[in-house]
FIKOLZA-1660 file (N, C-alpha, C; in steps of 0.1 Angstrom, whole numbers, plus 5000, padded with zeros to 4 digits):
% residues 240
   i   px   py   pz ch aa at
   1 9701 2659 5596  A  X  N
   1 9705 2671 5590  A  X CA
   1 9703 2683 5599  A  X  C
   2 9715 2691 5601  A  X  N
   2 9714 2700 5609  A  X CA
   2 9713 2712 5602  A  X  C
   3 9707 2722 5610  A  X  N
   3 9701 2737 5605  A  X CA
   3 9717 2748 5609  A  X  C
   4 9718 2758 5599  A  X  N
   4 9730 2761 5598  A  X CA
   4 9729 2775 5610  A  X  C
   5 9726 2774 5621  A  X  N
   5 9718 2783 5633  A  X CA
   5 9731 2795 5631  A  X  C
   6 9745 2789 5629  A  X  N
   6 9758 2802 5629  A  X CA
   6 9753 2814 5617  A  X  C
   7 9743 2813 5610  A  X  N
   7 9739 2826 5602  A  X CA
   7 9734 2833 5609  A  X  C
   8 9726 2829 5616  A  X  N
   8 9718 2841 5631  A  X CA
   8 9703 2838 5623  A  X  C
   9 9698 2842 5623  A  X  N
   9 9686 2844 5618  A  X CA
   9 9680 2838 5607  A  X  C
  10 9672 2826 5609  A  X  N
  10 9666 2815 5598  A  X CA
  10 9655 2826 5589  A  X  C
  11 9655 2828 5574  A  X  N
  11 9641 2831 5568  A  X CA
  11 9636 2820 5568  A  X  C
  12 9618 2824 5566  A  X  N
  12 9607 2808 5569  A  X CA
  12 9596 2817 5559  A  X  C
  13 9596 2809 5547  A  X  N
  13 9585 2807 5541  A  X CA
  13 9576 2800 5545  A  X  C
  14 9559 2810 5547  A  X  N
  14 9552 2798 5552  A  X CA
  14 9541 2798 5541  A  X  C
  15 9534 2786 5539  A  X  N
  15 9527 2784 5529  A  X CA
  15 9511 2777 5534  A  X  C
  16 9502 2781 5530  A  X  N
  16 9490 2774 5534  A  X CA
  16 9488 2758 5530  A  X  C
  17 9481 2754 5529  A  X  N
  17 9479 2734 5528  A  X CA
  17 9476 2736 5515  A  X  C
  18 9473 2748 5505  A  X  N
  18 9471 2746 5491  A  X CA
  18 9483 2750 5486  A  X  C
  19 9496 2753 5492  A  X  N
  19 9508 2756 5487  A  X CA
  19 9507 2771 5481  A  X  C
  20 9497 2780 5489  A  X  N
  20 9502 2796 5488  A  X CA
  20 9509 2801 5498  A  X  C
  21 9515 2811 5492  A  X  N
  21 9529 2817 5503  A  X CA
  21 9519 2825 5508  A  X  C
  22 9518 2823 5525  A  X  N
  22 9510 2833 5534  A  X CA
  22 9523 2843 5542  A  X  C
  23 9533 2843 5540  A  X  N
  23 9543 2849 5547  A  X CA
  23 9558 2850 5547  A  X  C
  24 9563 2858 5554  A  X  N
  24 9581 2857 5553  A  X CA
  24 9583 2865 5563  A  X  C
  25 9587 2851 5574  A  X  N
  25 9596 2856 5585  A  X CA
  25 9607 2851 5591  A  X  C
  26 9607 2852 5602  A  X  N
  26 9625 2848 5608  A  X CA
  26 9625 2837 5618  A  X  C
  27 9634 2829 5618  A  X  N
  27 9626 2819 5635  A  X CA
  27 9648 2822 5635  A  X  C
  28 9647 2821 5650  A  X  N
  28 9662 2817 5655  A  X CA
  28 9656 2803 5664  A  X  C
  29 9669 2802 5671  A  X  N
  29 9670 2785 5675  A  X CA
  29 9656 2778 5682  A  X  C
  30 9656 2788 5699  A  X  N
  30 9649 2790 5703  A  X CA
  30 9629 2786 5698  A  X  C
  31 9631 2797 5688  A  X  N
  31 9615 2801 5682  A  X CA
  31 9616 2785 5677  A  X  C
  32 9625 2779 5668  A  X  N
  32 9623 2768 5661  A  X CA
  32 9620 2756 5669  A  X  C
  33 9627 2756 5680  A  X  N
  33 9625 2744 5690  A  X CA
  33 9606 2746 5698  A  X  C
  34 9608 2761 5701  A  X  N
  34 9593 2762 5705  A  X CA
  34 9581 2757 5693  A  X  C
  35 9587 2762 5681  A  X  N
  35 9577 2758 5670  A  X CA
  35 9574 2740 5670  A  X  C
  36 9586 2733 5669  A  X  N
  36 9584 2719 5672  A  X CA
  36 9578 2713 5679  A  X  C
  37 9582 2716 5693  A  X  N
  37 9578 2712 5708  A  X CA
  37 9560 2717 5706  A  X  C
  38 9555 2726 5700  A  X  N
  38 9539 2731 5706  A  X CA
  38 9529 2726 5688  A  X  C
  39 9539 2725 5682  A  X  N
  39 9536 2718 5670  A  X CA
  39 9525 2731 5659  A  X  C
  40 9533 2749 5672  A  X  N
  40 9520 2755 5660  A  X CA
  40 9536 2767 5661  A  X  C
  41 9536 2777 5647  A  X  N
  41 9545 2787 5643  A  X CA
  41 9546 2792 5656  A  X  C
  42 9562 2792 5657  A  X  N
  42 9568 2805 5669  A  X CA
  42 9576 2815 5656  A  X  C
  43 9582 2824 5657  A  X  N
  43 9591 2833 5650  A  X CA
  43 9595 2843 5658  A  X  C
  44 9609 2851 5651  A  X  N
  44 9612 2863 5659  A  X CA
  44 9609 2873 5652  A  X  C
  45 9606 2879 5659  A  X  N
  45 9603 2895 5651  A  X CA
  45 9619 2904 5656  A  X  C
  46 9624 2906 5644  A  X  N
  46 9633 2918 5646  A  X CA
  46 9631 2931 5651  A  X  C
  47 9619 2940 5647  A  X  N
  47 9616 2947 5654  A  X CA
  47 9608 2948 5666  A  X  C
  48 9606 2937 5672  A  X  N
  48 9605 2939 5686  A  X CA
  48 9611 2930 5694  A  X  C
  49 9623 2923 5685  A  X  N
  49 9635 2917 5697  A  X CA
  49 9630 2911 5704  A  X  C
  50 9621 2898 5699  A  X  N
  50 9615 2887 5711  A  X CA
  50 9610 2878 5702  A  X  C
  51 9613 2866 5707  A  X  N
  51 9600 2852 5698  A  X CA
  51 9584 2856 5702  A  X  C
  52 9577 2857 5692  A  X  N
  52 9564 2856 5690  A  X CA
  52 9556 2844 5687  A  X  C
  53 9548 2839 5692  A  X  N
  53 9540 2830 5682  A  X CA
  53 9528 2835 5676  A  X  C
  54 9525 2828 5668  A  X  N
  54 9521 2838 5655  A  X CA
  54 9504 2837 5657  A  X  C
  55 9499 2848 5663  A  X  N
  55 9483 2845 5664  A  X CA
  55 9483 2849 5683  A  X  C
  56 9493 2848 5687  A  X  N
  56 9493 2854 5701  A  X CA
  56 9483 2864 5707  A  X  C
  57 9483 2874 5698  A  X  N
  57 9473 2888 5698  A  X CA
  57 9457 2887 5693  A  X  C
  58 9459 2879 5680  A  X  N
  58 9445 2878 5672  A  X CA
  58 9439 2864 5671  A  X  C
  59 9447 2854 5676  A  X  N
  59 9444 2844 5676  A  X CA
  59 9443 2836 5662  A  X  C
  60 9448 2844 5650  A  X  N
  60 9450 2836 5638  A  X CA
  60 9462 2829 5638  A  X  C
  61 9462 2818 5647  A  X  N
  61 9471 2808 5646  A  X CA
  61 9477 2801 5634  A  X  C
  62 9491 2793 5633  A  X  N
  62 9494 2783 5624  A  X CA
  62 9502 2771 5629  A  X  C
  63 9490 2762 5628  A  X  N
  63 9494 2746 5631  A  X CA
  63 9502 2740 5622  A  X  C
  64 9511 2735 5625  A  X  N
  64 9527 2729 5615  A  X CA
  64 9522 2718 5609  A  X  C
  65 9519 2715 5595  A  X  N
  65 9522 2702 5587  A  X CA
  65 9530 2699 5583  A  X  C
  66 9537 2705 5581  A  X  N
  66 9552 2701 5574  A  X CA
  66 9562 2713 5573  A  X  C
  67 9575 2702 5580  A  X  N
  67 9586 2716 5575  A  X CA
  67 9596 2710 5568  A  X  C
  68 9604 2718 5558  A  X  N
  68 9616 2717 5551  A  X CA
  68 9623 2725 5551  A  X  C
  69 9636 2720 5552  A  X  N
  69 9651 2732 5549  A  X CA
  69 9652 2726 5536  A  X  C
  70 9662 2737 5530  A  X  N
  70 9669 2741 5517  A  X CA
  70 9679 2736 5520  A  X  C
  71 9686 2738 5502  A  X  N
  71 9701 2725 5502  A  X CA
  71 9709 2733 5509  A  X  C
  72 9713 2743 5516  A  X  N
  72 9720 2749 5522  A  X CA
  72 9717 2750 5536  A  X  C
  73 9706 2749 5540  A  X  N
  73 9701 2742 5558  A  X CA
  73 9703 2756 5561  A  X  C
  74 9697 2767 5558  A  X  N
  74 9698 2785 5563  A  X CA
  74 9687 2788 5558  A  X  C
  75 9678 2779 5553  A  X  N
  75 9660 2787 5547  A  X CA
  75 9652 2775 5550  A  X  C
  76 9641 2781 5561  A  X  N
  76 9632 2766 5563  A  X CA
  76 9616 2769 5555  A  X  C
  77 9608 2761 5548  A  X  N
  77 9598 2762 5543  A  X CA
  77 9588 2754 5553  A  X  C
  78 9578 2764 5554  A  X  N
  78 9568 2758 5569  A  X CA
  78 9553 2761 5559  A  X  C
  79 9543 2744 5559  A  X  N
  79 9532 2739 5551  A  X CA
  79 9527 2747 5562  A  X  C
  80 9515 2750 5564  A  X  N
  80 9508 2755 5578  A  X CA
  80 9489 2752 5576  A  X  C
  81 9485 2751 5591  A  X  N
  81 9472 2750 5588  A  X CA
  81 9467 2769 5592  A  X  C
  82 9462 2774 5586  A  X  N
  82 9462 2786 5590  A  X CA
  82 9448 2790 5595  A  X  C
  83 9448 2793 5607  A  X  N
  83 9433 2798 5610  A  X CA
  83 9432 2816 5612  A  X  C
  84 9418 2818 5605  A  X  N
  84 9421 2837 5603  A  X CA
  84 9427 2840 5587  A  X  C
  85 9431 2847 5590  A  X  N
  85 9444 2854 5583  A  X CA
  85 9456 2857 5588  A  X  C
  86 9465 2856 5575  A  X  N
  86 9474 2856 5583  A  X CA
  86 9485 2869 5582  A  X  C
  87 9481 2880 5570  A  X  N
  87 9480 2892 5573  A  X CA
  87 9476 2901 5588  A  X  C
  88 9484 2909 5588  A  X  N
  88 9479 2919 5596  A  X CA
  88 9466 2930 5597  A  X  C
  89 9469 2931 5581  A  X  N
  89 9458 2937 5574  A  X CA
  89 9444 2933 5577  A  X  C
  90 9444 2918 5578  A  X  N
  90 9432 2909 5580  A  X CA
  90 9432 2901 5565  A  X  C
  91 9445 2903 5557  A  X  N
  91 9440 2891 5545  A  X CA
  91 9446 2880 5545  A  X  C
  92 9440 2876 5536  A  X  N
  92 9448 2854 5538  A  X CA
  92 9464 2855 5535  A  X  C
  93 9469 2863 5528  A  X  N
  93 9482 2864 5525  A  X CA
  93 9491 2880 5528  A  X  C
  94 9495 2878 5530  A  X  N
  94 9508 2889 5533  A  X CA
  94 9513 2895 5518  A  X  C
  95 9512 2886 5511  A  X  N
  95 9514 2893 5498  A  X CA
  95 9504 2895 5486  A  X  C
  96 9499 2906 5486  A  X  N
  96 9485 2910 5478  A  X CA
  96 9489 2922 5468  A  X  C
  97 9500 2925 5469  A  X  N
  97 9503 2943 5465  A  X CA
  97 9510 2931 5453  A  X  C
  98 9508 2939 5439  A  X  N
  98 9513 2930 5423  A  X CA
  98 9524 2941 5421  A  X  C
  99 9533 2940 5412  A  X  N
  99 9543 2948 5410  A  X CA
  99 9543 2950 5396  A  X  C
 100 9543 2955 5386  A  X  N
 100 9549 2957 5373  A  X CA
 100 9565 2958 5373  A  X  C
 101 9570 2956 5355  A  X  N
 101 9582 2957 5355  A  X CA
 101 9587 2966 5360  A  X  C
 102 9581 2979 5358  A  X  N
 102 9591 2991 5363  A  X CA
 102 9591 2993 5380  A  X  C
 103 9581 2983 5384  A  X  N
 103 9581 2986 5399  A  X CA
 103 9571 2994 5406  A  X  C
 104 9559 2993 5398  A  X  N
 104 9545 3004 5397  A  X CA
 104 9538 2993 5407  A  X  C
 105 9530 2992 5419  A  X  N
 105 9523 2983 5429  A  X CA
 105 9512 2985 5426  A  X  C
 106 9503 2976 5425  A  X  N
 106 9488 2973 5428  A  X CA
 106 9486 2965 5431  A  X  C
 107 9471 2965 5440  A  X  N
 107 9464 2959 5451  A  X CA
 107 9460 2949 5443  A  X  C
 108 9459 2937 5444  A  X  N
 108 9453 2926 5436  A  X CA
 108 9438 2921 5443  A  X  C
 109 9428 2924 5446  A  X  N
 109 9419 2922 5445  A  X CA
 109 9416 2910 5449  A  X  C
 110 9417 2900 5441  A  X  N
 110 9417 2886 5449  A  X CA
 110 9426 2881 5460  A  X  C
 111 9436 2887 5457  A  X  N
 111 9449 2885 5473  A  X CA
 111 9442 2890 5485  A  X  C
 112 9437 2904 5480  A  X  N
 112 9435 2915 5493  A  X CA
 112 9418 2910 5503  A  X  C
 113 9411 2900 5496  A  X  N
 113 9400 2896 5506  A  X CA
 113 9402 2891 5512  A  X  C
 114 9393 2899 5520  A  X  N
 114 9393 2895 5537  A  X CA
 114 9389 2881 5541  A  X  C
 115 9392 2877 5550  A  X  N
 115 9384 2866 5556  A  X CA
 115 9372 2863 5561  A  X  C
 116 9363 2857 5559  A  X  N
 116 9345 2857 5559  A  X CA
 116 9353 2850 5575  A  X  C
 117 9343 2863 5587  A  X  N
 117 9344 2852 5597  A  X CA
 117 9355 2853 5609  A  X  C
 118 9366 2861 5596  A  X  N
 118 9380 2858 5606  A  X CA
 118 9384 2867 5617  A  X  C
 119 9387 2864 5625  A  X  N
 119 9393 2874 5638  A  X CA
 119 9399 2885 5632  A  X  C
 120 9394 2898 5634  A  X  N
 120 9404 2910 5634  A  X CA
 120 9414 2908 5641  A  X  C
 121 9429 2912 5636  A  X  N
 121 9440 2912 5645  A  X CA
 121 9435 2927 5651  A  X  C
 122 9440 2920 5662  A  X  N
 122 9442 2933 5670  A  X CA
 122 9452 2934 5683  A  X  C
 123 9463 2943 5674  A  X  N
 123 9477 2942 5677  A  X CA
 123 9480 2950 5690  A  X  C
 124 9466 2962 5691  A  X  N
 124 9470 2975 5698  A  X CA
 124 9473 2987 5688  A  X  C
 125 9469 2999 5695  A  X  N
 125 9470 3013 5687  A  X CA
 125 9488 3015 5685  A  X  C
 126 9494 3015 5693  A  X  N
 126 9508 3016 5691  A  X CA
 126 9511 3010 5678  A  X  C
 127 9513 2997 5675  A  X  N
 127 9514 2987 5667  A  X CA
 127 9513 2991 5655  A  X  C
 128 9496 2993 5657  A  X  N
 128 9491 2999 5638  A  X CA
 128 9496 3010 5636  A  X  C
 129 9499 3021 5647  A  X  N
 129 9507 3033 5638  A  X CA
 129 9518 3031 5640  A  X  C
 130 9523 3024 5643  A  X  N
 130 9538 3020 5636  A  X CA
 130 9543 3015 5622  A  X  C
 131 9530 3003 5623  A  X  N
 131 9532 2998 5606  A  X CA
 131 9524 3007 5597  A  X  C
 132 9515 3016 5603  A  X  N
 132 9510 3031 5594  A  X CA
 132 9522 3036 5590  A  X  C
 133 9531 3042 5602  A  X  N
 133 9544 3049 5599  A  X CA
 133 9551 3044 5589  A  X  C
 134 9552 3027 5587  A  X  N
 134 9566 3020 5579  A  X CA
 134 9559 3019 5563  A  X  C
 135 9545 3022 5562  A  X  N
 135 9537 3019 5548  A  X CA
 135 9539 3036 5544  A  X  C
 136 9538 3043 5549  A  X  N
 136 9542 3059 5549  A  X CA
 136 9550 3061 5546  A  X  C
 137 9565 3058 5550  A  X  N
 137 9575 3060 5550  A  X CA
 137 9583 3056 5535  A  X  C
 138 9575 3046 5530  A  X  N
 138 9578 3036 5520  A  X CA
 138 9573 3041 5511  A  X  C
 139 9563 3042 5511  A  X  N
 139 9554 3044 5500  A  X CA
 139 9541 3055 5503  A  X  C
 140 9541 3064 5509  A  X  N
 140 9535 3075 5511  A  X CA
 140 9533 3086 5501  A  X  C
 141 9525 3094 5505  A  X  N
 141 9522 3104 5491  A  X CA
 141 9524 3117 5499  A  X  C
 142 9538 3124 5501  A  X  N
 142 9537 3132 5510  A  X CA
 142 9527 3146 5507  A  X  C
 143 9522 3147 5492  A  X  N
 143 9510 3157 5495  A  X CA
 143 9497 3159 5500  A  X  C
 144 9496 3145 5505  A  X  N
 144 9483 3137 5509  A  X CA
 144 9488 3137 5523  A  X  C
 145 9499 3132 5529  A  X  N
 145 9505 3128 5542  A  X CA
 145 9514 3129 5548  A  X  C
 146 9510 3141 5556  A  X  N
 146 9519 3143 5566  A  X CA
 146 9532 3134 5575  A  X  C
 147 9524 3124 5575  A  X  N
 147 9537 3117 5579  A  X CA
 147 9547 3111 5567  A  X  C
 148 9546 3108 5554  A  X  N
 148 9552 3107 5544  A  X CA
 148 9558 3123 5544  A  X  C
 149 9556 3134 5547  A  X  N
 149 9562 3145 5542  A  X CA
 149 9575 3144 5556  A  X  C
 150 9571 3142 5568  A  X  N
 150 9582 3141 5576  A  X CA
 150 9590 3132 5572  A  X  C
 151 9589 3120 5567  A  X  N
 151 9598 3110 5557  A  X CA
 151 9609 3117 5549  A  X  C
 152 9603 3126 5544  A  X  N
 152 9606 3133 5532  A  X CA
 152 9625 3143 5533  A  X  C
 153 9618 3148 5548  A  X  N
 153 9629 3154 5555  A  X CA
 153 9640 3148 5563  A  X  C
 154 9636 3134 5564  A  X  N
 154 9640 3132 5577  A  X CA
 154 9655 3134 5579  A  X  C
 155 9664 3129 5593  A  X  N
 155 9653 3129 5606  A  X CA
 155 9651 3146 5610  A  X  C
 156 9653 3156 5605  A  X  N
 156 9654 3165 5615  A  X CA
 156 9640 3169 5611  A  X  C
 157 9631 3167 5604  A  X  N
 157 9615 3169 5605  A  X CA
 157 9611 3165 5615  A  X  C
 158 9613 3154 5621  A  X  N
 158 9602 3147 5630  A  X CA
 158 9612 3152 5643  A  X  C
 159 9626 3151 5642  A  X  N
 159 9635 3151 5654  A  X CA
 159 9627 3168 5660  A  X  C
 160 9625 3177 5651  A  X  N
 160 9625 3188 5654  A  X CA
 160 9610 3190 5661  A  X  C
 161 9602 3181 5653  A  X  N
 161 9584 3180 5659  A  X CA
 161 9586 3177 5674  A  X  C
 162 9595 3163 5676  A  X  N
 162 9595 3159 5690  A  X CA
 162 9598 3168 5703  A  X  C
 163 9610 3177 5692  A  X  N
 163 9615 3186 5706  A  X CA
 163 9600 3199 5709  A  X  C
 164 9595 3202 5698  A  X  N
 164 9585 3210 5701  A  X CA
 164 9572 3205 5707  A  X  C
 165 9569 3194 5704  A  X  N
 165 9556 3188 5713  A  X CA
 165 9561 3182 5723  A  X  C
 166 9577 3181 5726  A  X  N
 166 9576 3177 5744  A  X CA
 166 9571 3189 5751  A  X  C
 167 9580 3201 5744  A  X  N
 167 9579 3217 5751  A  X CA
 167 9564 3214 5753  A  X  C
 168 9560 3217 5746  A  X  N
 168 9538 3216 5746  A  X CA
 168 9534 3211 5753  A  X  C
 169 9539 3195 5759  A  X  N
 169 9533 3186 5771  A  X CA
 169 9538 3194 5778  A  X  C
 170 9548 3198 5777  A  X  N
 170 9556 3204 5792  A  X CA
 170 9547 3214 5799  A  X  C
 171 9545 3225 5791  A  X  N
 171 9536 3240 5791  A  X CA
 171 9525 3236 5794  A  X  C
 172 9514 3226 5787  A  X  N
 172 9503 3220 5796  A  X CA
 172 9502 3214 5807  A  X  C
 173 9515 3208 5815  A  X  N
 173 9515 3205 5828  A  X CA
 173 9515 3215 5835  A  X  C
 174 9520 3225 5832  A  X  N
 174 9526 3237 5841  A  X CA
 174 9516 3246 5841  A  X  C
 175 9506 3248 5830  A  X  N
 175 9495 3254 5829  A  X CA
 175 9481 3248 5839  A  X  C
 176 9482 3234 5838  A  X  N
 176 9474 3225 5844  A  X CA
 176 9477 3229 5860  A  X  C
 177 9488 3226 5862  A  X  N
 177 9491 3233 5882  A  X CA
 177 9487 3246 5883  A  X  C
 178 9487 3255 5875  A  X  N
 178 9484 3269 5874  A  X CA
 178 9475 3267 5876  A  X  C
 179 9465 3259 5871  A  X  N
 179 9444 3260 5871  A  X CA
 179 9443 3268 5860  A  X  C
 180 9449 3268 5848  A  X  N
 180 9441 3276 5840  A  X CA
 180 9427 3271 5832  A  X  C
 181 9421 3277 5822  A  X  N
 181 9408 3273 5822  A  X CA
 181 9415 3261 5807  A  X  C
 182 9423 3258 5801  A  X  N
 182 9426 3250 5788  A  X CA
 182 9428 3258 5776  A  X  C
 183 9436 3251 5768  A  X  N
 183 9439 3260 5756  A  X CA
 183 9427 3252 5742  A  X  C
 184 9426 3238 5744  A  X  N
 184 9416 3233 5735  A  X CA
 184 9409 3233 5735  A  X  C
 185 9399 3228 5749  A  X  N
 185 9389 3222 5749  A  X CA
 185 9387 3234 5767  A  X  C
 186 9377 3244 5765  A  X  N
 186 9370 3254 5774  A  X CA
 186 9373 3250 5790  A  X  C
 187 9376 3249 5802  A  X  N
 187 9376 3243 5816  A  X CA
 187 9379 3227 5812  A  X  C
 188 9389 3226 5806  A  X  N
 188 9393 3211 5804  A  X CA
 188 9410 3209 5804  A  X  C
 189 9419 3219 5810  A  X  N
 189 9431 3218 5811  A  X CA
 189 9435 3205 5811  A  X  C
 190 9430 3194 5814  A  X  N
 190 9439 3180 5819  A  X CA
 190 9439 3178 5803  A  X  C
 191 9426 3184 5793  A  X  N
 191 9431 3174 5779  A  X CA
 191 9441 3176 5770  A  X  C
 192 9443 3194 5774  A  X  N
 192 9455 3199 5768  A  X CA
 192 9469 3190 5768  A  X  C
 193 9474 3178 5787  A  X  N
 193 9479 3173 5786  A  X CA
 193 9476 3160 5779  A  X  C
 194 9465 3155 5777  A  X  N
 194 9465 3143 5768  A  X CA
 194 9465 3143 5752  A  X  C
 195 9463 3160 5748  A  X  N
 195 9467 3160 5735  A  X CA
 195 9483 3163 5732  A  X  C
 196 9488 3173 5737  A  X  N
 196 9501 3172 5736  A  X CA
 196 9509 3164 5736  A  X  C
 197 9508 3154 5748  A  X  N
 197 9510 3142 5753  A  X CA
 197 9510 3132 5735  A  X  C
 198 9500 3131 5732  A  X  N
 198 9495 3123 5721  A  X CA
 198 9507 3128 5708  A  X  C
 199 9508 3139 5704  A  X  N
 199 9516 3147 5698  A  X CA
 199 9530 3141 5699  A  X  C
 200 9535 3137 5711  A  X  N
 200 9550 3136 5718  A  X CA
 200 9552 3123 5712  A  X  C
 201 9543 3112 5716  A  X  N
 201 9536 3102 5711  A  X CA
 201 9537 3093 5698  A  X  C
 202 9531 3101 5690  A  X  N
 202 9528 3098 5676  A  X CA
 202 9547 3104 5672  A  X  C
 203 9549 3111 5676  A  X  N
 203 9562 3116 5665  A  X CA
 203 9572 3106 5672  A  X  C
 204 9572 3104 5683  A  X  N
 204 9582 3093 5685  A  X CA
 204 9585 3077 5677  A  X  C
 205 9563 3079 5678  A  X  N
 205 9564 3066 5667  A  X CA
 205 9575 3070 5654  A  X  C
 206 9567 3079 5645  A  X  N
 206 9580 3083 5635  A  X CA
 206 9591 3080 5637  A  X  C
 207 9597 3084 5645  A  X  N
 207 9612 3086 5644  A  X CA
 207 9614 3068 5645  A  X  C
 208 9608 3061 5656  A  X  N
 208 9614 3048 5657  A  X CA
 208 9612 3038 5648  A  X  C
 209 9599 3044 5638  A  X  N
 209 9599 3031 5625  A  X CA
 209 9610 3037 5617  A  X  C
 210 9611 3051 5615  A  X  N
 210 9625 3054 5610  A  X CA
 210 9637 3043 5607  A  X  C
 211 9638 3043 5620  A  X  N
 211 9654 3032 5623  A  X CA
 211 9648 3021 5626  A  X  C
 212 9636 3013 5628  A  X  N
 212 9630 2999 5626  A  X CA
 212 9632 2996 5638  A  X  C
 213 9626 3003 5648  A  X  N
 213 9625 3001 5666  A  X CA
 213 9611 3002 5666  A  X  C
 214 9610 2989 5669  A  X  N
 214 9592 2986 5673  A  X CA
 214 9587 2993 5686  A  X  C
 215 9578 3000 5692  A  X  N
 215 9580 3007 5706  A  X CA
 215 9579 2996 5719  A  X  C
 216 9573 2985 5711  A  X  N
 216 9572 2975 5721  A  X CA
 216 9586 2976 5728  A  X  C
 217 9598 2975 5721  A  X  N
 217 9614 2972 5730  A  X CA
 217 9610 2984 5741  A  X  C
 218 9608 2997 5739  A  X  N
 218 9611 3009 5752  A  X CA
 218 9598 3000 5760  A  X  C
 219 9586 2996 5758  A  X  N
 219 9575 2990 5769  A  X CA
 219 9589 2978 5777  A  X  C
 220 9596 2970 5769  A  X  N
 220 9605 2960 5776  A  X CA
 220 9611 2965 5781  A  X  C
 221 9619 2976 5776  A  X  N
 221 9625 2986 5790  A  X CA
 221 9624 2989 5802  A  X  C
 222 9609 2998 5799  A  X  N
 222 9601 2997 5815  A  X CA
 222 9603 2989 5821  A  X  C
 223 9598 2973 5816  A  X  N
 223 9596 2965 5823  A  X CA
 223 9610 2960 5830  A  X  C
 224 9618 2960 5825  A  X  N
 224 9628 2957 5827  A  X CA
 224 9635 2964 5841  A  X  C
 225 9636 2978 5837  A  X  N
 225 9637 2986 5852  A  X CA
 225 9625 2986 5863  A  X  C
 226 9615 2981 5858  A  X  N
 226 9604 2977 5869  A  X CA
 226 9613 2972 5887  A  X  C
 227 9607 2978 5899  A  X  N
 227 9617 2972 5907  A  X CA
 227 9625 2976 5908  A  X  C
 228 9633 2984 5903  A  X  N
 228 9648 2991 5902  A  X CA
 228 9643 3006 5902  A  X  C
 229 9655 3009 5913  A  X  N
 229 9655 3024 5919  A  X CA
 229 9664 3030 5907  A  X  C
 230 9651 3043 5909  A  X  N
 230 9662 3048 5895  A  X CA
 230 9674 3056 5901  A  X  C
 231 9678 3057 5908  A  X  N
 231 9693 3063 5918  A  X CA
 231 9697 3049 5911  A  X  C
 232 9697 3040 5918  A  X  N
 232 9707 3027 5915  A  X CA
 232 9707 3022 5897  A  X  C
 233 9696 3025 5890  A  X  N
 233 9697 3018 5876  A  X CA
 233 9706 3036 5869  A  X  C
 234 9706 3048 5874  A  X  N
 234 9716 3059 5867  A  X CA
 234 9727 3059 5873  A  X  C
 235 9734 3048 5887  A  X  N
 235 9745 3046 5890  A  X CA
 235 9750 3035 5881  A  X  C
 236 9740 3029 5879  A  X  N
 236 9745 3016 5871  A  X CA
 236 9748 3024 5855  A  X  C
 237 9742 3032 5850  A  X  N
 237 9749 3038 5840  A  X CA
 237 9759 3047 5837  A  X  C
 238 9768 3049 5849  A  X  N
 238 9778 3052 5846  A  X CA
 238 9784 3049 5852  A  X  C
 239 9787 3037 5856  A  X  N
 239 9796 3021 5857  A  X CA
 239 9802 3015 5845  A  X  C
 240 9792 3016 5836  A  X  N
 240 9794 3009 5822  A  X CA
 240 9802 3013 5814  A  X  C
% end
């Protein structure tokens, strides 16, 4: 039986060895063959446009017991041995938030415990204020949260933050070659660029969970023009 790979993107329920749902994500061909061949979860993440295996960062791995497709061979269900958590959050399940009929969420208490023991993920600061930004965005209380209130506007709230805190980095560089004494922090000009900087930063995050661009893709970027003269990589763009 073959998997129907022409839909693009397989969903994968995964479930612990007691048959609880720890998850919902995506594997393409690739991730599926790696997941067989290493005998532990690979998947793709859409927003960062690359197969992951799952535990890569925090080391909460999942070793494959069993997998099944559906009668339609376009949904695969993956048994797993789960070590950690398999939350981000740090809980055993991805799904802890209860819903009522009208659609009112709460935290369920027994879902939301943590793991005695378990490895903190730890994704990177980028990471977590990104999925900060997409819990904000979603479900924020903009009079509590600033970043729920740029939500609120979007995009030209945050579009407009960015253009003003690049100016800011900019004026603290320019201030910094001047030698002045700092606008924050007394004979400390260099931090005026690391706050601004930070400013430019954070709102970019905004805008990219906006449209569901993980920032990891612009780090692939870099990497990507790594090695390449940028004369020759802005000739190459307007070639195209």
């Amino acid at each position: 039986m073959q998997i129907d790979w022409q839909k693009g993107l397989i969903p994968v329920v995964t479930q612990d060895e007691n048959g609880e749902v720890l998850m919902l994500a995506y594997m393409n061909e690739e991730a599926f063959k790696l997941s067989c061949e290493s005998g532990y979860a690979h998947y793709f993440s859409r927003s960062k446009n690359r197969i992951w295996k799952k535990g890569e960062s925090s080391g909460n791995t999942q070793k494959i017991k069993q997998i099944k497709l559906d009668c339609d061979n376009d949904a695969i269900l993956l048994k797993v041995e789960q070590i950690g958590a398999a939350c981000h959050t740090g809980s055993h399940s991805c799904f802890f938030k209860e819903l009522d009929i009208l659609g009112n969420s709460r935290i369920s208490s027994e879902e939301n415990s943590r793991i005695p023991n378990a490895n903190t993920p730890n994704y990177g600061i980028l990471d977590e204020l990104y999925h900060t930004c997409l819990e904000r965005k979603l479900s924020g209380d903009e009079s509590t949260s600033y970043t729920a209130k740029l939500y609120k506007k979007a995009p030209n709230s945050y579009l407009k933050k960015i253009a003003e805190e690049a100016c800011e980095f900019a004026l603290a560089i320019k201030d910094f070659k001047a030698d002045t004494k700092g606008e924050h922090k007394e004979a400390q000009p260099a931090y005026d660029i690391v706050y601004e900087g930070a400013d430019v930063l954070f709102h970019m995050l905004v805008a990219l969970a906006d449209v569901g661009i993980h920032p990891e893709q612009l780090l692939n970027e870099l990497r990507r023009r790594e090695g390449l003269s940028g004369l020759i990589e802005k000739a190459n763009r307007k070639g195209e």
